[in-house]
N, C-alpha and C positions, 0 to 999 in steps of 0.2 A: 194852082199848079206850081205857081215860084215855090211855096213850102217842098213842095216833091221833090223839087230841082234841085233845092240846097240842101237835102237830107241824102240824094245820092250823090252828090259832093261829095257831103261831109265822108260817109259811111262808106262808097265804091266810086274811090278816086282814081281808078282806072277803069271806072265806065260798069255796065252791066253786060250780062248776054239776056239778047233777045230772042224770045222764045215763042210761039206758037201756044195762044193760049191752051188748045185741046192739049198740047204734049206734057203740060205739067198739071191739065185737072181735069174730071170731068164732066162734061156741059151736060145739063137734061135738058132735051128740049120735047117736041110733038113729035118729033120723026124717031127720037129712037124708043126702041118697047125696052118694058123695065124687067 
């Protein structure tokens, strides 16, 4: 995880937005029909 830490340093030195994974993909799981 330190690699993680210092690549969004480097890259988003004002930090990230945090997001909900469903809002930016989406998840297949058992419950939903295809």
């Amino acid at each position: 995880m330190k690699r993680l830490e210092m690549l969004i340093k480097e890259f988003c030195p004002t930090g990230v937005e945090y997001r909900k994974l469903e809002d930016c993909c989406n998840i297949l799981d058992k419950k939903e029909n295809l």
